[in-house]
N, C-alpha and C positions, 0 to 999 in steps of 0.2 A: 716461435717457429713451429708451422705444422706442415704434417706433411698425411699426402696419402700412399698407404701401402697396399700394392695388389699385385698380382702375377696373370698372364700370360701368357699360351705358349710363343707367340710373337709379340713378344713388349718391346714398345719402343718407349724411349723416354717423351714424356711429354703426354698430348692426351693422346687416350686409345681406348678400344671399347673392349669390354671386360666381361667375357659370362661364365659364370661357371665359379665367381670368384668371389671371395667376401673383400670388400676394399675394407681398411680402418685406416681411421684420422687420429693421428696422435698429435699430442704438443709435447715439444722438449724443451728445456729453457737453453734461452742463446748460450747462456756459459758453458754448457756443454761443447757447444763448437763442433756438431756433426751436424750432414747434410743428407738430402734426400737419398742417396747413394750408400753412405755408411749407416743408416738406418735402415737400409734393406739387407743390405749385408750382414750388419749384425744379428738381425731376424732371422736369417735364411742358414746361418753360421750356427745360432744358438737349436735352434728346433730340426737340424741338420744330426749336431750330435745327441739330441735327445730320441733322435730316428723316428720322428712324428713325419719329417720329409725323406724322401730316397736324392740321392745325389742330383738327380735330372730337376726332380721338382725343387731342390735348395738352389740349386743355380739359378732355374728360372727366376726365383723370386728375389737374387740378390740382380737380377739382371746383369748373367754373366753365362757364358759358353760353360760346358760342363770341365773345359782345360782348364780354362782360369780359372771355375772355381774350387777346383781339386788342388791347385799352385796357391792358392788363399786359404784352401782346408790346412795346407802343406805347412805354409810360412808362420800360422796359429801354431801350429805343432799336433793338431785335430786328425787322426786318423781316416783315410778316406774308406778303409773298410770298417762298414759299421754294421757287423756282425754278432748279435748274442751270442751265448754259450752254448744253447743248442744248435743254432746254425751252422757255428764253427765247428763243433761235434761232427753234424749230419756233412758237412763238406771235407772233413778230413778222412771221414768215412769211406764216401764216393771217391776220395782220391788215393787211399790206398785199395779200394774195387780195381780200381783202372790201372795201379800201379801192380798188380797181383795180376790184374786179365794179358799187361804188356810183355810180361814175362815167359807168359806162356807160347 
């Protein structure tokens, strides 16, 4: 079984022209029993939570809206915020800023 993997920001299944994008051709063996669809996913799923992608670009590439593929981060049990410890730092910052400025 092989398949090609590439993204889009309008991918349809099937063929479509691709710039901007590195396609790869994998082989998986049949026993495995996944298909073009869950081999994007799972791509899109693994390099999602390693934050090599941001949420918009993992969807794209599992060929999925960024709902569904937030409700597939979900069902994994994969957190959709995927924030360092300095970000979450610099964000709880900014949110007791604004919770200090409301008060006043």
């Amino acid at each position: 079984m092989m398949f090609l993997i590439g993204s889009t920001h309008t991918f349809t299944w099937g063929t479509t022209v691709m710039s901007g994008v590195k396609v790869l051709k994998i082989s998986i063996p049949e026993h495995i029993g996944i298909d073009e669809y869950e081999a994007r996913l799972l791509l899109a799923v693994e390099l999602y939570r390693e934050a090599r992608l941001t949420l918009k670009q993992a969807a794209e590439v599992a060929g999925l809206c960024v709902e569904d593929f937030m409700k597939e981060l979900s069902r994994r049990k994969i957190s959709i915020i995927n924030l360092d410890e300095e970000e979450l730092k610099e964000d709880l910052k900014i949110a007791k800023h604004i919770a200090e400025e409301s008060k006043s």
